[in-house]
Steps between C-alpha positions, in 0.01 A plus 500: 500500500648832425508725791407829208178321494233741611437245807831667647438804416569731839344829348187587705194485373323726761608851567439785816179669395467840495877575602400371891235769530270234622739303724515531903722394790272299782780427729851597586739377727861422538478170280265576265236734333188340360363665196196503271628537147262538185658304181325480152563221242699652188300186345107536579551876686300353812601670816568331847646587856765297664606463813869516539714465798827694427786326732889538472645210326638225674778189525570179591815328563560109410839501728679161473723371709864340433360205614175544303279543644228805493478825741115509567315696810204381665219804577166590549254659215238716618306392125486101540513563843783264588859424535672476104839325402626744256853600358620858651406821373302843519427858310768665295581849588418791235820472268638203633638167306253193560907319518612770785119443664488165512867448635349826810216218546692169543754714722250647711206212523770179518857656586599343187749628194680346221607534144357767295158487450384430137171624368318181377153684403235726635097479462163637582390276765135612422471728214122576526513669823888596586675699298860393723736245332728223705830415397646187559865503629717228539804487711769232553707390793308644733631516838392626840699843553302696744211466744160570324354810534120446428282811447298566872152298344699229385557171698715231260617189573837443278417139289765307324372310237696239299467554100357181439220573742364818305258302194344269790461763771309724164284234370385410890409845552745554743624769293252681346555893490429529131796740447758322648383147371532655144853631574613203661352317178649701270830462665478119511391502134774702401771277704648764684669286810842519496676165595 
């Protein structure tokens, strides 16, 4: 299939209406501002508001070990309301690389560092209502450096997980924060541990 097809075609095919004239903020706060945002269809000129939640983007870290195996934290989630097995990570700051960001995250959540962190991809976890992206980072022989420095609402148990464990641990649901089960699939897929 040839990716000029008009299947991949990334152009949008709805555009702000009325130069945001008709669009709103509902709610501001330090993470995020919710906004009603009018669009019309360059294709059948209907009109429709959104509702779009504007957050900084974010990171994750897949941090492996020399010994392979995986830097993971255990903490709670206020949305599933429960406890989530998750690889590292957190918002970018205004200007700063998701590579820089992610290695601030491991540092600060784990106590962990390594090699240089390479970029491995970045995507909108849900496109319909978030207009953040999440890069995926992935850093190798990670080692504890420091003690962690959590931010004050966060309480994260340091997990160790050995490579091998990763596709079981996803398919049982043990892992299942969507945006770090697609980085840590997309990292597996691509074949990135070092041995």
């Amino acid at each position: 299939m040839d990716k000029n097809d008009s299947q991949f075609d990334s152009r949008s095919s709805w555009i702000s209406d009325g130069d945001g004239a008709h669009d709103r903020t509902l709610l501001e706060n330090w993470l995020f501002r919710l906004r009603r945002e009018r669009f019309r269809s360059q294709t059948s000129g209907k009109v429709h508001d959104y509702y779009v939640a504007h957050l900084a983007d974010g990171v994750h870290v897949v941090a492996i070990t020399p010994d392979q195996n995986v830097v993971m934290v255990r903490q709670f989630r206020a949305g599933s309301r429960r406890d989530s097995l998750e690889t590292p990570g957190g918002l970018v700051e205004p200007g700063e690389d998701p590579r820089a960001a992610g290695a601030r995250e491991l540092l600060e959540e784990t106590g962990y560092a390594g090699d240089p962190p390479e970029l491995l991809g970045s995507l909108w976890p849900n496109p319909a209502l978030l207009s953040m992206r999440i890069a995926t980072v992935v850093m190798h022989s990670a080692r504890r450096v420091a003690e962690p420095k959590p931010d004050q609402s966060e309480e994260l148990a340091i997990v160790l997980v050995p490579v091998d464990d990763i596709p079981g641990l996803i398919s049982t649901g043990q892992i299942d924060h969507a945006v770090c089960v697609a980085g840590l699939l997309c990292w597996l897929y691509q074949g990135r541990v070092k041995k």
